[in-house]
PASEBA-1860 file (N, C-alpha, C; in nm, 3 decimals):
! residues 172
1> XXXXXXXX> -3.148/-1.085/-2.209/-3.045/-1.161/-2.144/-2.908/-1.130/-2.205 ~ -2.863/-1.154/-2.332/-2.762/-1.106/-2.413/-2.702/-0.992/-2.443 ~ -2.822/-0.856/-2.420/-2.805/-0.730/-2.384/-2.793/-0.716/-2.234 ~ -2.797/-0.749/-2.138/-2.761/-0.744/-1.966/-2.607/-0.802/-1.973 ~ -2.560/-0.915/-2.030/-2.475/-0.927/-2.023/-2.392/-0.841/-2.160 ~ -2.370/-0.841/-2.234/-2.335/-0.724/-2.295/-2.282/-0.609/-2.202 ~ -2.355/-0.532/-2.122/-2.381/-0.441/-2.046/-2.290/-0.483/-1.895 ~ -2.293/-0.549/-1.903/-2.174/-0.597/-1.797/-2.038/-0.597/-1.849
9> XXXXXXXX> -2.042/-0.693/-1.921/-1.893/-0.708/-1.995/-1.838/-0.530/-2.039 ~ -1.917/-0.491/-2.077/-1.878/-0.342/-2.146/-1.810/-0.268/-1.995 ~ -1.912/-0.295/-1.858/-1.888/-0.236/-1.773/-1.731/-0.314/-1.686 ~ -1.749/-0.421/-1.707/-1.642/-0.466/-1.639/-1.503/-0.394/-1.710 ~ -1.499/-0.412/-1.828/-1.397/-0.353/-1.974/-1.349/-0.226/-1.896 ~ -1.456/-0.176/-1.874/-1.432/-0.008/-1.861/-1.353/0.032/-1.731 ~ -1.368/-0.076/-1.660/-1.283/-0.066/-1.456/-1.402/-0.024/-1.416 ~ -1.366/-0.043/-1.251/-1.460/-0.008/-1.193/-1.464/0.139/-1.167
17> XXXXXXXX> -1.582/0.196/-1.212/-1.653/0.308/-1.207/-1.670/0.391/-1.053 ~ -1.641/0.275/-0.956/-1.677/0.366/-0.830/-1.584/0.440/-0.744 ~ -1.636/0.542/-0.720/-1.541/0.647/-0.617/-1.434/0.582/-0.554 ~ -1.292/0.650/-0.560/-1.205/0.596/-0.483/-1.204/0.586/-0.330 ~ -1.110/0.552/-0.260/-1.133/0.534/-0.114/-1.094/0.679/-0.021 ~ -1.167/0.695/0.040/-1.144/0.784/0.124/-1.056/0.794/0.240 ~ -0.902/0.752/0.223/-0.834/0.775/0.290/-0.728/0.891/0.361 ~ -0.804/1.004/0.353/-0.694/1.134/0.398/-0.704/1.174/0.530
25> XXXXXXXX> -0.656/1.223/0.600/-0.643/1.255/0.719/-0.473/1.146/0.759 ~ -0.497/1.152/0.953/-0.419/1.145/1.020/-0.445/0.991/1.042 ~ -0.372/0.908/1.071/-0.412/0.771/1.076/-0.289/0.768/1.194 ~ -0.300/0.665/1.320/-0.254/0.653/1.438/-0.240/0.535/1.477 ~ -0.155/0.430/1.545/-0.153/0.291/1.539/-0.058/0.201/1.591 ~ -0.023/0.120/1.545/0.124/0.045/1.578/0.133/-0.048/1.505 ~ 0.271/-0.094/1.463/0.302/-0.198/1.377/0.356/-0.347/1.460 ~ 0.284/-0.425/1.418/0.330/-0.571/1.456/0.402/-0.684/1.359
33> XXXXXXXX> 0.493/-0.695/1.461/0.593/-0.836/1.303/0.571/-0.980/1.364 ~ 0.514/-1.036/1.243/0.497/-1.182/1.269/0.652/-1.242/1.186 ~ 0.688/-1.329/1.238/0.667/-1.376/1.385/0.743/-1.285/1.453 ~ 0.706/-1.244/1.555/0.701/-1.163/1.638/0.836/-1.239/1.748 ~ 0.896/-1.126/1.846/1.023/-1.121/1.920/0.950/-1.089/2.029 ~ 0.993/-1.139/2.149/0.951/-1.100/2.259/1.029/-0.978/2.296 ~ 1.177/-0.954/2.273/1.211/-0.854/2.306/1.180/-0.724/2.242 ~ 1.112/-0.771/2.145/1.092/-0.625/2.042/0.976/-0.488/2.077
41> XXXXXXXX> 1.066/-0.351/2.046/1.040/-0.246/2.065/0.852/-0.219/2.040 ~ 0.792/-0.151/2.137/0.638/-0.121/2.077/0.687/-0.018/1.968 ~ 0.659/0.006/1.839/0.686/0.043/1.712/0.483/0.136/1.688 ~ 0.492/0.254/1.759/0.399/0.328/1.698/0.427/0.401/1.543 ~ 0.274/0.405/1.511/0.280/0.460/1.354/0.215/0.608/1.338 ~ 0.239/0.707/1.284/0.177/0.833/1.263/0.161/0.823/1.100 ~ 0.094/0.827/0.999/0.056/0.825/0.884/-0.012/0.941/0.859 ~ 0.018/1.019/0.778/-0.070/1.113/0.698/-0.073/1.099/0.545
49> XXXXXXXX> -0.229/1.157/0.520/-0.210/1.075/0.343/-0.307/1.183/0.314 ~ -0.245/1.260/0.222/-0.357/1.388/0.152/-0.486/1.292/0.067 ~ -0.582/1.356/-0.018/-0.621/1.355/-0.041/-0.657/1.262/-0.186 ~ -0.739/1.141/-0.186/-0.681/1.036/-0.328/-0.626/1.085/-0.459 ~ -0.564/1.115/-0.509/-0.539/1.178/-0.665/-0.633/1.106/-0.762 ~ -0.732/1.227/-0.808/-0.823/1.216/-0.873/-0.779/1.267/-1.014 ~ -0.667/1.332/-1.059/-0.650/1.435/-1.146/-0.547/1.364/-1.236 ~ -0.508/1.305/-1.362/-0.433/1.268/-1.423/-0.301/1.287/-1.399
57> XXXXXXXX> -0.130/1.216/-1.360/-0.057/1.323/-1.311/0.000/1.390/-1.221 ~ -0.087/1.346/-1.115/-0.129/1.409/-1.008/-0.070/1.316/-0.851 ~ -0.046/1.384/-0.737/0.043/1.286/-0.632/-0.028/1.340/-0.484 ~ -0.051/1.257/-0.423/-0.084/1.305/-0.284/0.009/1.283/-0.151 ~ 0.052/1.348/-0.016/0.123/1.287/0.062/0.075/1.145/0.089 ~ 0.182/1.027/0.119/0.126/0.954/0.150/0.255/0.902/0.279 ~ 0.274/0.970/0.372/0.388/0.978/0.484/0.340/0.898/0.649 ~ 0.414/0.804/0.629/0.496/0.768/0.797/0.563/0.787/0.816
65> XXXXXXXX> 0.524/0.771/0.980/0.673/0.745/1.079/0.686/0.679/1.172 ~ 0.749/0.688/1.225/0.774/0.530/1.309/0.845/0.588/1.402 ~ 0.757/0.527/1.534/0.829/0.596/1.690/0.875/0.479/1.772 ~ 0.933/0.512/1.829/0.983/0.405/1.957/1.008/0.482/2.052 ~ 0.947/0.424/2.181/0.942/0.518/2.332/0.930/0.626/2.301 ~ 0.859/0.669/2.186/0.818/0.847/2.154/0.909/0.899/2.119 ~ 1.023/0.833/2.042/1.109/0.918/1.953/1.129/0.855/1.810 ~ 1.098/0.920/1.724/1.111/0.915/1.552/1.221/0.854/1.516
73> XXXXXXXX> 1.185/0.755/1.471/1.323/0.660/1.412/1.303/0.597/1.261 ~ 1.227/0.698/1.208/1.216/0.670/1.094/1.117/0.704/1.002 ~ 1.118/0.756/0.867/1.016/0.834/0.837/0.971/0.818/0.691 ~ 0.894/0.713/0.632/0.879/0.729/0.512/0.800/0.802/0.401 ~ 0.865/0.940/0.354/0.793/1.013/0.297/0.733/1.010/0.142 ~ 0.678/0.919/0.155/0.614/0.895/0.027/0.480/0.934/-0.056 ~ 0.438/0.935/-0.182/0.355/0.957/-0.238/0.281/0.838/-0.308 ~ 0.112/0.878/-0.302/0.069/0.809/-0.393/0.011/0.877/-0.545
81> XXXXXXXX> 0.046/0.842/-0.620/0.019/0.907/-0.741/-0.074/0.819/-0.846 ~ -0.124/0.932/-0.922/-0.199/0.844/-1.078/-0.103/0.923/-1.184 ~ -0.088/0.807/-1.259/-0.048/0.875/-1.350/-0.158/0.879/-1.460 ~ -0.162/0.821/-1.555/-0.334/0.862/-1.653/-0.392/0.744/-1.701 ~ -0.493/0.773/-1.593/-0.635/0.730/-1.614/-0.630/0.636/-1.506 ~ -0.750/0.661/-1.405/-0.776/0.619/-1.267/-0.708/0.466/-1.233 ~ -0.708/0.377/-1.369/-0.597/0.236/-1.267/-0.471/0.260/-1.275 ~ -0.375/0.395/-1.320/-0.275/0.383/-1.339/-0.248/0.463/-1.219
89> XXXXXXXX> -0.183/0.379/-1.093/-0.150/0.423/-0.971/-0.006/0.363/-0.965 ~ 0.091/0.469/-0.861/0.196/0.417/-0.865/0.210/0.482/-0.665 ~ 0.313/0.422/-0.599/0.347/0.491/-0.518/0.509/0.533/-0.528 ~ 0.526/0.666/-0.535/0.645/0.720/-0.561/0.741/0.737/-0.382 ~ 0.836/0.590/-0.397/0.939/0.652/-0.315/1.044/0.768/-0.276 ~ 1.047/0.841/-0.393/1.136/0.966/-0.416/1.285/0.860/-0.474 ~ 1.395/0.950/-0.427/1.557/0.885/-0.475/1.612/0.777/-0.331 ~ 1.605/0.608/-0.355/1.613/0.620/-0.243/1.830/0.589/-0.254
97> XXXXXXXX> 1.840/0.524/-0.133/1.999/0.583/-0.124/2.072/0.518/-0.212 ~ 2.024/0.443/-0.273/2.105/0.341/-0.410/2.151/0.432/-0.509 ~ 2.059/0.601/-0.506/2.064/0.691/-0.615/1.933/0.683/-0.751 ~ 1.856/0.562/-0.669/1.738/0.528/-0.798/1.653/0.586/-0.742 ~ 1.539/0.651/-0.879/1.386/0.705/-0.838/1.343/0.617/-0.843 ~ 1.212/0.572/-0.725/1.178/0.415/-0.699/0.990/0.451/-0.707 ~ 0.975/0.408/-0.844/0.797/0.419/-0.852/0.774/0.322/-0.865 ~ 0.672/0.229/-0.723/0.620/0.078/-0.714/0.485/0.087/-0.756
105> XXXXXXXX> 0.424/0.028/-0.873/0.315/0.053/-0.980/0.212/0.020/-0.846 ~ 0.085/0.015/-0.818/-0.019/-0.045/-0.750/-0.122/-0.064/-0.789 ~ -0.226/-0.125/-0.733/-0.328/-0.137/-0.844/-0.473/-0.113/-0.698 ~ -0.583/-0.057/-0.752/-0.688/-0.076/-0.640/-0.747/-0.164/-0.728 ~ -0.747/-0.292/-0.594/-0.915/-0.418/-0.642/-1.015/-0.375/-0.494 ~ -1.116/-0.304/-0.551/-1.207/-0.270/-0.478/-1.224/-0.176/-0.392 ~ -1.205/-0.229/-0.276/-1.151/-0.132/-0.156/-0.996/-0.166/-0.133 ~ -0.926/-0.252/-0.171/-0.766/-0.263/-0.141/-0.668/-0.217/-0.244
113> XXXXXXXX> -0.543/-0.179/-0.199/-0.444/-0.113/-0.281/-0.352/-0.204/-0.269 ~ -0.326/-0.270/-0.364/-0.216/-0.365/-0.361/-0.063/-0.336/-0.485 ~ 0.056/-0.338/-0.411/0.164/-0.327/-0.488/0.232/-0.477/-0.463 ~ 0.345/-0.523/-0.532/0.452/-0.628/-0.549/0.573/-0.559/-0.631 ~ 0.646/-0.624/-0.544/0.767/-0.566/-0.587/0.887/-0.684/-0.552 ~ 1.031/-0.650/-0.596/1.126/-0.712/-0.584/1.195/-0.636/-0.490 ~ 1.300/-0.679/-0.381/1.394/-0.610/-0.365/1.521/-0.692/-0.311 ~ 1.597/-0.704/-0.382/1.715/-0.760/-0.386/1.684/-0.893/-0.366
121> XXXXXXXX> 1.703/-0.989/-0.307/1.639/-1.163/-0.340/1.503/-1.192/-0.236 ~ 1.426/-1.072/-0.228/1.287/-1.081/-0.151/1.151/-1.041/-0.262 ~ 1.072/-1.086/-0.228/0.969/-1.066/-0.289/0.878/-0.989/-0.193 ~ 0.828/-0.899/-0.182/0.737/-0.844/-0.134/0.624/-0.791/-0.156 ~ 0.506/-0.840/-0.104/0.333/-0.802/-0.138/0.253/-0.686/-0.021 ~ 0.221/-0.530/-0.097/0.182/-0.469/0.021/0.006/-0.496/-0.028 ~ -0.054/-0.483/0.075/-0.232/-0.465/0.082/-0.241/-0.392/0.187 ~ -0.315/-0.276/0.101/-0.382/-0.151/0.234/-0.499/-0.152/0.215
129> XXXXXXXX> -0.592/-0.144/0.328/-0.705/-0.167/0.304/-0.785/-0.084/0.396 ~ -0.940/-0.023/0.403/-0.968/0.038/0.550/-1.092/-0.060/0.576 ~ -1.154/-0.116/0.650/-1.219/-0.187/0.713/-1.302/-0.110/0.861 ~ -1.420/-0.119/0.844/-1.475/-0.050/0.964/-1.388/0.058/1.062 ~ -1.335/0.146/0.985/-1.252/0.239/1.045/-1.139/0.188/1.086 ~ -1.115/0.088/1.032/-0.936/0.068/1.054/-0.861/0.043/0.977 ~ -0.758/0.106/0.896/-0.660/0.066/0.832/-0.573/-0.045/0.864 ~ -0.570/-0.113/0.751/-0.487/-0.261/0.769/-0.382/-0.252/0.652
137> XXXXXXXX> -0.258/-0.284/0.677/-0.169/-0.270/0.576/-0.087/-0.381/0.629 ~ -0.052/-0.489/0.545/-0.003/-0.625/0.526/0.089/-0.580/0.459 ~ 0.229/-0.659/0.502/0.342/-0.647/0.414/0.392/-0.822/0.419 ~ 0.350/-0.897/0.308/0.394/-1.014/0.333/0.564/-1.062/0.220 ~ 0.659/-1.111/0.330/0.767/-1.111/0.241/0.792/-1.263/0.232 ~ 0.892/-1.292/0.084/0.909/-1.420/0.052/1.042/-1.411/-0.012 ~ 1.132/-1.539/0.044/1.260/-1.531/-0.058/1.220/-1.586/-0.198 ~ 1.262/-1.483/-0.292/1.276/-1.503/-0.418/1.392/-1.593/-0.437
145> XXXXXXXX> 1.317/-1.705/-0.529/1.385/-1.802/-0.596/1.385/-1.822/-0.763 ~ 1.484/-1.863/-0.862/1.479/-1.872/-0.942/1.368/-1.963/-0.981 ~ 1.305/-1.941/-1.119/1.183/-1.977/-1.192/1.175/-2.147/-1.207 ~ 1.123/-2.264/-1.208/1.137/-2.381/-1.231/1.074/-2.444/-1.327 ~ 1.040/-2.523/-1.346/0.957/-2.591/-1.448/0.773/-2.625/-1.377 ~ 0.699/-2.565/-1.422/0.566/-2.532/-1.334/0.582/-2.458/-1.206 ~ 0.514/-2.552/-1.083/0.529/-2.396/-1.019/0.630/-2.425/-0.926 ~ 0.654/-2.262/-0.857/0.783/-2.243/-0.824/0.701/-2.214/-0.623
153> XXXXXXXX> 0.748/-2.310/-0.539/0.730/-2.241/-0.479/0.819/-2.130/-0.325 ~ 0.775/-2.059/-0.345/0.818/-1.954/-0.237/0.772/-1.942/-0.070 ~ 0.844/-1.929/-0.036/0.874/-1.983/0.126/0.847/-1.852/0.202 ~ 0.723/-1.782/0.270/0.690/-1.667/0.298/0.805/-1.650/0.449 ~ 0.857/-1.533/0.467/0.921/-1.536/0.566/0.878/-1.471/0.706 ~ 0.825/-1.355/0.651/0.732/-1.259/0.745/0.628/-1.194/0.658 ~ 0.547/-1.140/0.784/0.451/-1.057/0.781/0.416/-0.950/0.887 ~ 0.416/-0.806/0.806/0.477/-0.673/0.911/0.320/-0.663/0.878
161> XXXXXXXX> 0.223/-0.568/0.993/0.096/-0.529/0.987/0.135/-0.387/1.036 ~ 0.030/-0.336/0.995/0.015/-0.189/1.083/-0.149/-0.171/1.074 ~ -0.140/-0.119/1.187/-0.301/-0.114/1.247/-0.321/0.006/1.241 ~ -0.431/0.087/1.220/-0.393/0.227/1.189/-0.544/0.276/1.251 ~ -0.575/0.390/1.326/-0.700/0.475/1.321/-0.683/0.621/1.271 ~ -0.828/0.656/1.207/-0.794/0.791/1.191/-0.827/0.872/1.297 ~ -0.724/0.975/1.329/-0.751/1.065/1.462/-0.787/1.217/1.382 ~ -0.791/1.230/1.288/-0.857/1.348/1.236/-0.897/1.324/1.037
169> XXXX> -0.999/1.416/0.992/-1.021/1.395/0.827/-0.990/1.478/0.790 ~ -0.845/1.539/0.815/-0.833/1.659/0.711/-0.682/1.634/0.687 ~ -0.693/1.638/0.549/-0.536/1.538/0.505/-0.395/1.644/0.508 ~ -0.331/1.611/0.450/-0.191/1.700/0.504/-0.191/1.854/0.383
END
């Protein structure tokens, strides 16, 4: 009994041991904003994401874009990277126009990739996840408020989804 658990604890210590997620290829879709506008544009998604970085160091494409009436209005070319040793994941924005290199740390719990971040008085939580062949990526935002005495709470404002399929497995 004391050696099984032993043997757990050691294993839990260590992270989880199992294969990362298999997300590379072409992923295809559309993004929805809660709460949602009646007048608002259908917002298709094209995603390509190389291959997980398995290698210490190491960065894969991890690129959208964003169409409206079938023209590109926007394109985020980003990476996901490890830096060393399999929980140290970051996704690298490149320089964005502020002039800053923008690396948002992430973490995988399980099958989901979750980052948090600040940006200017917002708080923002991403979760990507794939689910019976569908990519789900939650972007839930909250105005950031100064800290209080216990808890503080934060007032969620939106939530952007993107629905995603893969239309091919061979990554960029």
């Amino acid at each position: 009994m004391i050696g099984s658990l032993i043997l757990a604890l050691a294993a839990a210590a260590a992270g989880d041991a199992s294969p990362p997620p298999d997300w590379s290829g072409r992923w295809e879709g559309r993004l929805v904003n809660y709460p949602g506008r009646p007048d608002a544009p259908d917002v298709r998604i094209v995603r390509d994401i190389g291959h997980w970085p398995t290698v210490d160091n190491s960065c894969t494409p991890f690129r959208t874009a964003y169409r409206e009436a079938g023209v590109e209005k926007g394109v985020k070319d980003y990476k996901l990277c490890r830096g060393t040793g399999a929980a140290s994941l970051y996704i690298d924005e490149g320089t964005v126009p502020e002039g800053v290199d923008v690396r948002l740390p992430a973490t995988l719990f399980g099958d989901t990739l979750v980052s948090a971040f600040k940006y200017r008085d917002l708080l923002l939580v991403v979760s990507t996840r794939v689910v019976g062949g569908v990519m789900t990526e939650d972007i839930v935002t909250a105005k950031d408020v100064p800290p209080g005495d216990g808890v503080t709470q934060l007032h969620t404002r939106s939530m952007q989804r993107l629905e995603l399929r893969r239309t091919n497995g061979d990554g960029p």
